[in-house]
C-alpha positions as CSV (number, residue, x, y, z in Angstrom):
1,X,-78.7,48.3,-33.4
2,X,-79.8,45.0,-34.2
3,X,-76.8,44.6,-36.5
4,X,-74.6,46.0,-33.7
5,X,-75.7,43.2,-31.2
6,X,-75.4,40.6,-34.0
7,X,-71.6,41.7,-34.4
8,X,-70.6,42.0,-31.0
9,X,-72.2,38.5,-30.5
10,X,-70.2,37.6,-33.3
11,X,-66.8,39.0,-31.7
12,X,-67.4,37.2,-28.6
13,X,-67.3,34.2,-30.1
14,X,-64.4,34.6,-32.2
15,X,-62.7,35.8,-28.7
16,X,-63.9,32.6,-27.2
17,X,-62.9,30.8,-30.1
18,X,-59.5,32.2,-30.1
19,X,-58.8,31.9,-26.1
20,X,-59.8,28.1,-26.8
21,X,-57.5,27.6,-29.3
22,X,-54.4,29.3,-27.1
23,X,-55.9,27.4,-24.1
24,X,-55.4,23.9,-26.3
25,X,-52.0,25.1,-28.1
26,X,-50.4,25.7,-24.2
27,X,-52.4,22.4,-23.1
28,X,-50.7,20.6,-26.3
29,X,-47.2,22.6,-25.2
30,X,-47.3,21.3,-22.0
31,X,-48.0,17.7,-22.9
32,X,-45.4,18.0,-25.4
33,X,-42.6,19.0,-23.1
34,X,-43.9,16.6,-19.9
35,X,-44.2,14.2,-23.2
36,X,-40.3,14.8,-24.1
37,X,-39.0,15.1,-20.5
38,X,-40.6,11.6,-19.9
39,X,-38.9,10.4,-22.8
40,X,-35.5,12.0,-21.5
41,X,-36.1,10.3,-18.2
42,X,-36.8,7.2,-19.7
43,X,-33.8,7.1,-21.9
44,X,-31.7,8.2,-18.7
45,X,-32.6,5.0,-16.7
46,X,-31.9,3.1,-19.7
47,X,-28.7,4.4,-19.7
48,X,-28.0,4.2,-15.8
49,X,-29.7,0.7,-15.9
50,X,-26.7,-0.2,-18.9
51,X,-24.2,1.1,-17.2
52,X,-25.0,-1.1,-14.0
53,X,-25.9,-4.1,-16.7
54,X,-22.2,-3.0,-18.0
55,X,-20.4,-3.2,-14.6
56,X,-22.2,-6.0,-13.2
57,X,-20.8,-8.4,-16.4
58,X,-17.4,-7.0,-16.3
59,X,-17.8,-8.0,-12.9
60,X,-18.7,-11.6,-13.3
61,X,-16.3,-11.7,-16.4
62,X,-13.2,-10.7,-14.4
63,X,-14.1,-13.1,-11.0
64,X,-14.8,-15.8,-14.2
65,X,-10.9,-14.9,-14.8
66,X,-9.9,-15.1,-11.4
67,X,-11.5,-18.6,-10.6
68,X,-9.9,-19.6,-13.7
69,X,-6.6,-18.0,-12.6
70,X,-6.7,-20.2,-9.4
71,X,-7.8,-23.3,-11.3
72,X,-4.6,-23.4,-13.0
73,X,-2.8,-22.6,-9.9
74,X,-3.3,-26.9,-9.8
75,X,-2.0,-27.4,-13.5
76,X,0.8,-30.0,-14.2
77,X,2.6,-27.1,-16.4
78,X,4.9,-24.9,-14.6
79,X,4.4,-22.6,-16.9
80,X,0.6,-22.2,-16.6
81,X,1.0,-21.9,-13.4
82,X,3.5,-19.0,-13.3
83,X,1.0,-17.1,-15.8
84,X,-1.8,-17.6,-13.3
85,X,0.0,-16.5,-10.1
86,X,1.2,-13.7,-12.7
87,X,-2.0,-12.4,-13.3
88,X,-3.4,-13.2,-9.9
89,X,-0.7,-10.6,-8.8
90,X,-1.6,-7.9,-10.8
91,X,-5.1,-8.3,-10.3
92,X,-4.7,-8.6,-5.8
93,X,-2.1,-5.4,-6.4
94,X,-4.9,-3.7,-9.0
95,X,-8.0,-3.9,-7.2
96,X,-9.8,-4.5,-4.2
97,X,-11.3,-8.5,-3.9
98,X,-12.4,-8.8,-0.5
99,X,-15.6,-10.2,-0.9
100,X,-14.5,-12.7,-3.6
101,X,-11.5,-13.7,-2.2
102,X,-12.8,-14.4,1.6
103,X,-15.3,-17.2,0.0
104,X,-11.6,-18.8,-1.0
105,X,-8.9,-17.5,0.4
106,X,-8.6,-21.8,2.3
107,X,-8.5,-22.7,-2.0
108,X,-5.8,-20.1,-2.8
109,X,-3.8,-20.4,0.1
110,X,-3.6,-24.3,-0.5
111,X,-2.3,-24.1,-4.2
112,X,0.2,-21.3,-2.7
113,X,1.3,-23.8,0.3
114,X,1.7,-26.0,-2.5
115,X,3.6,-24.1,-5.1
116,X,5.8,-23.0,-2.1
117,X,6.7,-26.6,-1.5
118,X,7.3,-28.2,-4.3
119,X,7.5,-25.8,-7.1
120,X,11.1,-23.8,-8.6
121,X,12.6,-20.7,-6.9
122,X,10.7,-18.8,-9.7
123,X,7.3,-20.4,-8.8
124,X,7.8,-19.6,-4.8
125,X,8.9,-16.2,-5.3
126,X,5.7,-15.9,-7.1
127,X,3.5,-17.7,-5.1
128,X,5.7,-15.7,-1.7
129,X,4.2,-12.5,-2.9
130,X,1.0,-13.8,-4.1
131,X,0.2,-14.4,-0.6
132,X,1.4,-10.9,0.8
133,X,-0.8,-9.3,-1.5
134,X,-3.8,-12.1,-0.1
135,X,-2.6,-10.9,3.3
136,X,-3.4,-7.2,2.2
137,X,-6.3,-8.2,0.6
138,X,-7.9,-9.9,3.9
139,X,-7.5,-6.8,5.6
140,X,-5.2,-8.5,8.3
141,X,-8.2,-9.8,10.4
142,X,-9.0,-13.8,11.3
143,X,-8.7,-14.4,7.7
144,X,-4.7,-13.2,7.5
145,X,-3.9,-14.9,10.3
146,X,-5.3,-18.5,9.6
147,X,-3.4,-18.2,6.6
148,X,-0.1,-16.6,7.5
149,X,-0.1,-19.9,10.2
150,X,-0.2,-22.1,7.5
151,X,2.3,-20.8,5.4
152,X,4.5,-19.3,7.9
153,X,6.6,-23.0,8.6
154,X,6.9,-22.8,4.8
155,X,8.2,-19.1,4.3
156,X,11.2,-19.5,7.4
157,X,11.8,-23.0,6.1
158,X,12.5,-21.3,2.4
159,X,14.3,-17.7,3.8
160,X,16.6,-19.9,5.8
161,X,17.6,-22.9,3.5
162,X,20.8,-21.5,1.9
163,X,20.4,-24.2,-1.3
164,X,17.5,-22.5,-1.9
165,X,16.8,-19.5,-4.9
166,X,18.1,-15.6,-4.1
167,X,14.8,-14.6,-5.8
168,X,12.9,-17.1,-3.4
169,X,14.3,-15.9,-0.3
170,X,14.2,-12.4,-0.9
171,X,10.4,-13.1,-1.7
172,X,9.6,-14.7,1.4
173,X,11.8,-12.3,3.4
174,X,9.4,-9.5,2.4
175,X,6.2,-11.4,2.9
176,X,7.5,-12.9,6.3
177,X,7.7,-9.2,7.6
178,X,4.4,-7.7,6.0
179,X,2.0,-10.9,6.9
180,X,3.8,-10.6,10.3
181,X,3.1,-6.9,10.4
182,X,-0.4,-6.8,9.3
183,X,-2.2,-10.0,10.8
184,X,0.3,-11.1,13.6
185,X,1.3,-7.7,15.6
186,X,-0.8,-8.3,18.6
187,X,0.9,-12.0,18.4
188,X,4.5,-11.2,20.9
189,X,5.7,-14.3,19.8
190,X,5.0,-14.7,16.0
191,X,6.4,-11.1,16.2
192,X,9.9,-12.1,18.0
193,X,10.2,-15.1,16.3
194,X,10.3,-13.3,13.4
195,X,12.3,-10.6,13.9
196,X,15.1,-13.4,14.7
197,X,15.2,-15.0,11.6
198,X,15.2,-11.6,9.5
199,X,18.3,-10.5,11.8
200,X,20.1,-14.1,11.4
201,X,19.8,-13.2,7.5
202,X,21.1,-9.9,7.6
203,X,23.2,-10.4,10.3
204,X,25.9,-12.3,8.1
205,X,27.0,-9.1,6.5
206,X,28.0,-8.1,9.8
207,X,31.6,-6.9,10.4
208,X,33.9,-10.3,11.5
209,X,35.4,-9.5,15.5
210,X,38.4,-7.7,13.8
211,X,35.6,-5.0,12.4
212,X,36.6,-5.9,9.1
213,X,33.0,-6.9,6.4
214,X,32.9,-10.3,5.0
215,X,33.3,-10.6,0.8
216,X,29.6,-10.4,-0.2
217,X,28.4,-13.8,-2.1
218,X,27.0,-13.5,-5.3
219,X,22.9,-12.4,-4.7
220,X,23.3,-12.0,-0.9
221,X,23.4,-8.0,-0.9
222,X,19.9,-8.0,-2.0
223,X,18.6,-10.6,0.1
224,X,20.2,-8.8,3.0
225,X,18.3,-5.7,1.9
226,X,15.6,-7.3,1.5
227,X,15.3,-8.9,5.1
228,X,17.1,-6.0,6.8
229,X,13.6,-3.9,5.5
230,X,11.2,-6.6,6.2
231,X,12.9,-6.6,9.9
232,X,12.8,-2.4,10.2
233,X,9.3,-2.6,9.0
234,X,8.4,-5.3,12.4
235,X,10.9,-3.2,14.6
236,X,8.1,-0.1,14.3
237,X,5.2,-2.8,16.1
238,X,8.2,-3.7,18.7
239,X,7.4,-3.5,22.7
240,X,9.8,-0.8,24.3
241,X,11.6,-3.3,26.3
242,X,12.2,-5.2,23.2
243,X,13.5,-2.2,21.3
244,X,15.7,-0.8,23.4
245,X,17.7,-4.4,23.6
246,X,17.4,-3.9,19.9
247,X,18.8,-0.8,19.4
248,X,22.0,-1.0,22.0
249,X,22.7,-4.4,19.4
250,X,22.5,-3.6,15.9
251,X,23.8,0.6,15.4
252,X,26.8,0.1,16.4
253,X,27.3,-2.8,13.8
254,X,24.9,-0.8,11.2
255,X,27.0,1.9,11.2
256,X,29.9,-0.1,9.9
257,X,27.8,-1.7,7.3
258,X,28.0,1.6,5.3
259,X,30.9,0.7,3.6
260,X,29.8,-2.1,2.3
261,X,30.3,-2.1,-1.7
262,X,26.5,-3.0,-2.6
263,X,24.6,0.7,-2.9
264,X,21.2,-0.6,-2.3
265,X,22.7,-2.4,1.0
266,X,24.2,0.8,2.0
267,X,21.1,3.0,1.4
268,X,18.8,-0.2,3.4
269,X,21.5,0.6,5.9
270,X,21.2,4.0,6.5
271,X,17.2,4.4,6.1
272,X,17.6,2.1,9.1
273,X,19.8,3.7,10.9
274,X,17.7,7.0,10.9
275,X,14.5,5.1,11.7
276,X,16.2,3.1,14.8
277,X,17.4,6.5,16.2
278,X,14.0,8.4,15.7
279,X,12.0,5.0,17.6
280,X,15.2,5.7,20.3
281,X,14.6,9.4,20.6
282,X,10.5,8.3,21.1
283,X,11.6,6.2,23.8
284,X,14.1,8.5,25.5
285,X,14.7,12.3,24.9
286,X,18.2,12.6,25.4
287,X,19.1,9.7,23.0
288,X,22.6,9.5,21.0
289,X,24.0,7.4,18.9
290,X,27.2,5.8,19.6
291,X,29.9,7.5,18.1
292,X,27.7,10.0,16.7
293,X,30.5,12.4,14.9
294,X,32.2,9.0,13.4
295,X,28.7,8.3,12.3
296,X,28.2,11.9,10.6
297,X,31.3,11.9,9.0
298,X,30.3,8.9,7.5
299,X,27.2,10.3,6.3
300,X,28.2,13.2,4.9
301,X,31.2,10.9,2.8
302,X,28.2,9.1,1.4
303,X,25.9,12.5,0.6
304,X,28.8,14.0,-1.3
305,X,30.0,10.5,-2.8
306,X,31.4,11.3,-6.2
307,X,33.0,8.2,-7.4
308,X,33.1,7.7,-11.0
309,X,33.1,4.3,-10.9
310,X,29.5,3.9,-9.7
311,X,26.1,4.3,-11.5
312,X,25.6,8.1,-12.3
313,X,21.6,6.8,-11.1
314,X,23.1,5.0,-8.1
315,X,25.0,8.1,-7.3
316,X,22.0,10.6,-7.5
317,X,20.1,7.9,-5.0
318,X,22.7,7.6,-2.8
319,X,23.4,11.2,-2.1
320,X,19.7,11.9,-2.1
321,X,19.0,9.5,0.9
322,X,21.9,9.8,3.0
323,X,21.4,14.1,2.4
324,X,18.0,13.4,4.5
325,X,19.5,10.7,7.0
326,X,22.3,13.4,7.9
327,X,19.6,16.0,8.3
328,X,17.8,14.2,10.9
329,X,20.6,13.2,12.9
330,X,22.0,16.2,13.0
331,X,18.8,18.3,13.3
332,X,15.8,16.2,14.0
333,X,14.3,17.2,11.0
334,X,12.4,15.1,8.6
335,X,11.3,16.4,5.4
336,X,8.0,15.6,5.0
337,X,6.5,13.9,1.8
338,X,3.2,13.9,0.5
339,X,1.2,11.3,-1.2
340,X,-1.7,12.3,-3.3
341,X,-4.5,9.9,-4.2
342,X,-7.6,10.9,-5.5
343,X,-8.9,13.6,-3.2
344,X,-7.2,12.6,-0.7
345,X,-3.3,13.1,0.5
346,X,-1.4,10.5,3.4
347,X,1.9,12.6,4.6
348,X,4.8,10.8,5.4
349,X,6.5,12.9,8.0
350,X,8.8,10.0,9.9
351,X,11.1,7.5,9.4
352,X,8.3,5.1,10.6
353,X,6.1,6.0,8.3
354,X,8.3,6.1,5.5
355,X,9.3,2.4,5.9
356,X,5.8,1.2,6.1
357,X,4.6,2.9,3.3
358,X,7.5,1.7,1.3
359,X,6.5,-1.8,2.7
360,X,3.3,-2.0,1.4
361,X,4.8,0.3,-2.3
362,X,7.1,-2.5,-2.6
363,X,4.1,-5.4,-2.8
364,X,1.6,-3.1,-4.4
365,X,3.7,-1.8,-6.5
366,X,1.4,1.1,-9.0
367,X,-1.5,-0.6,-6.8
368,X,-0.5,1.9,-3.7
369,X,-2.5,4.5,-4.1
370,X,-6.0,2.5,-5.5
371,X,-5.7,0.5,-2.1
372,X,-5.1,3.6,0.2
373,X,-8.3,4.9,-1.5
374,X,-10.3,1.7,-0.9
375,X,-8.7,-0.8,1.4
376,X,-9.9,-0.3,5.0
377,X,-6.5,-2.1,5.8
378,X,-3.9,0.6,4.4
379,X,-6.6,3.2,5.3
380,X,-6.6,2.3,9.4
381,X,-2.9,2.4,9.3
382,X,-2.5,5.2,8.0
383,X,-5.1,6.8,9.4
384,X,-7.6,7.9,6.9
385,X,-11.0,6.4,8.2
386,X,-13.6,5.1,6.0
387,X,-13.4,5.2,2.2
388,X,-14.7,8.2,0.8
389,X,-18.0,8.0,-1.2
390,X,-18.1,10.7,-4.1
391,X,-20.4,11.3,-6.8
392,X,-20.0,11.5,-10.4
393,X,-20.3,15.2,-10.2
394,X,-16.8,15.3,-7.4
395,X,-15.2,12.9,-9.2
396,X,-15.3,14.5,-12.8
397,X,-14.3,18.0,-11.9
398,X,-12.0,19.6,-10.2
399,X,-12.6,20.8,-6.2
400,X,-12.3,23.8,-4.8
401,X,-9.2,25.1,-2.8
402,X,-11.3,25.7,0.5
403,X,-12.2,22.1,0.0
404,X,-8.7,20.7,-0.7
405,X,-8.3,22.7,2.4
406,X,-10.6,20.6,4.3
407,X,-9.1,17.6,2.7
408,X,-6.5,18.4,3.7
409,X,-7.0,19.3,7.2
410,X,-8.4,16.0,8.0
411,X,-5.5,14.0,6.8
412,X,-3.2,16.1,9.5
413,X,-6.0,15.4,12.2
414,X,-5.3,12.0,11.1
415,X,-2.0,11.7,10.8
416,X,-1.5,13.3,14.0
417,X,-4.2,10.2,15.7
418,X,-1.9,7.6,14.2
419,X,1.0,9.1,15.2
420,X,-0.3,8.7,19.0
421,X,-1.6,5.2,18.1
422,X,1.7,4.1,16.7
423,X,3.3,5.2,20.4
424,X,0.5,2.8,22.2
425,X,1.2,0.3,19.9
426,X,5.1,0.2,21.6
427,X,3.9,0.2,24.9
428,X,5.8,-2.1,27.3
429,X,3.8,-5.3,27.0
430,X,6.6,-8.0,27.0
């Protein structure tokens, strides 16, 4: 018995012994894995903390390049400061700089006043859309305008000197109409003023009293399509009153400019056309054109234009455009186009809308759709609301179709808003 009790004493302790151990092994586990998931933590706010190390000195290494950009905006060499205006354009139409280029946008606009003044037709084109992309950039607030006032005198002194560059004048055509358009449109008179310079441009393509088109100079189709857009693109902000003087003035006159022998002319031409009658069929119901079936036949000439003599390219454009410009005076039918940016999509669904999107393509160039993502500017008028803040997760993989959906719903609610904005914007206020 004795020897019994001595072994099961003996058992007990080796049981005890044994639930230890187990006890210390899971103990040692436990540390082990809080001991490597600390480690993994620590390693991942390492890595976070790099990465924000990493952007914040690519940060201060590009604005480093930017202030040296508009340094050399001041150099002696022409050529130096072509490169810097250069860059300075691809970097406004790449990115969005609205911090770092309120703190100077008196600096920049200085050099660009000067460069505008005294530099070659090359330098002011440059320096012309430079500052529509600063415009853009300010978001069309106080900022814009302070500027656009001191380089307006500038821009209509250069679009209307006749000695002056194609190249120059074009530029300054186009910037005229977006800086009026984006910081100016409350301004009636910046707004008329404007307008009146762009039509005395454009205007000299005009058909002579006998109907007949003058010989087109050497360059002045593209200027002429160049301020007959920049003047479309101000004709969408127009007061009623205003626009119905407008549009009893130029479509007669338009529609005879589409026989002009310059195919980028002719397809300004008719994208106007199309957008003057939709803003007249806004205004009244029971609009028509002048001369509507001349104006059809016309169309449809151009939208089955064959002519071996033209651009195969050129062709395909041309019968494109006018296809859709026939369609909508005919049926009052647009065909609606959709623009797709991250998650996001902006429909173009009117002539309107078309020209001002085109407006802002045309400065932006591949820049478009990173500023309608990001830029509270191109994101009011279009109606998109604030930028949208995804995570990394959203942005590295694919979304859903129910939530494209909802995407995709809140861009029609918005377009829709705009739409009714746009309207208020032409009430009757002159």
């Amino acid at each position: 018995n004795n020897n019994n009790k001595k072994g099961l004493v003996l058992d007990i302790k080796v049981l005890k012994y044994t639930a230890a151990a187990s006890d210390d092994e899971l103990t040692s586990d436990i540390l082990s894995h809080y001991s490597s998931a600390s480690e993994s933590t620590s390693v991942l706010e390492e890595g976070t903390g790099s990465e924000q190390v990493d952007e914040q000195t690519a940060q201060e290494e590009t604005e480093d390049k930017l202030k040296l950009c508009i340094d050399n905006l001041t150099d002696k060499s022409a050529k130096t400061r072509l490169a810097a205006l250069e860059s300075l354009r691809q970097a406004f139409s790449s990115r969005v700089l609205y911090d770092f280029l309120t703190e100077r946008r008196l600096t920049i606009s200085d050099c660009l006043e000067r460069s505008l003044r005294k530099g070659s037709g090359e330098e002011k084109a440059a320096s012309a859309t430079v500052f529509a992309l600063l415009c853009i950039q300010l978001g069309g607030g106080d900022e814009a305008e302070e500027g656009f006032k001191m380089l307006r005198p500038l821009l209509t002194a250069t679009l209307s000197d006749s000695s002056a560059s194609i190249a120059a004048r074009q530029s300054c055509a186009r910037t005229l109409g977006m800086c009026c358009y984006v910081s100016s449109a409350e301004d009636g008179e910046d707004l008329i003023k404007s307008l009146a310079l762009l039509e005395s441009v454009f205007m000299s393509s005009y058909p002579n009293g006998e109907g007949v088109l003058p010989t087109p100079k050497p360059g002045s189709p593209g200027l002429h399509t160049a301020a007959l857009q920049a003047w479309s693109l101000l004709v969408t902000i127009c007061p009623t009153s205003r626009l119905t003087v407008l549009l009893s003035h130029h479509l007669p006159k338009l529609q005879t400019c589409l026989q002009s022998s310059d195919v980028n002319y002719r397809i300004a031409v008719g994208e106007t056309i199309a957008l003057l009658v939709e803003l007249g069929r806004e205004i009244d119901e029971e609009f028509e054109v002048e001369d509507g079936e001349s104006l059809c036949e016309c169309l449809k000439s151009l939208a089955t234009d064959g002519n071996k003599h033209r651009a195969k390219n050129d062709r395909r454009k041309q019968r494109s455009i006018f296809r859709e410009v026939l369609h909508y005076i005919e049926n009052e039918d647009f065909t609606e186009e959709k623009i797709r940016f991250g998650v996001e999509n902006v429909y173009i669904d009117s002539w309107v809308r078309r020209r001002i999107y085109d407006a802002f393509k045309e400065i932006l160039e591949s820049g478009v759709r990173h500023h309608l993502q990001f830029n509270q500017l191109l994101r009011d008028i279009f109606g998109l609301g604030p930028p949208l803040i995804l995570d990394a997760a959203v942005k590295g993989n694919k979304i859903s179709r129910f939530e494209k959906h909802l995407f995709n719903s809140a861009a029609f609610k918005a377009r829709t808003k705009q739409r009714n904005k746009v309207r208020d914007k032409r009430a009757d206020v002159m």
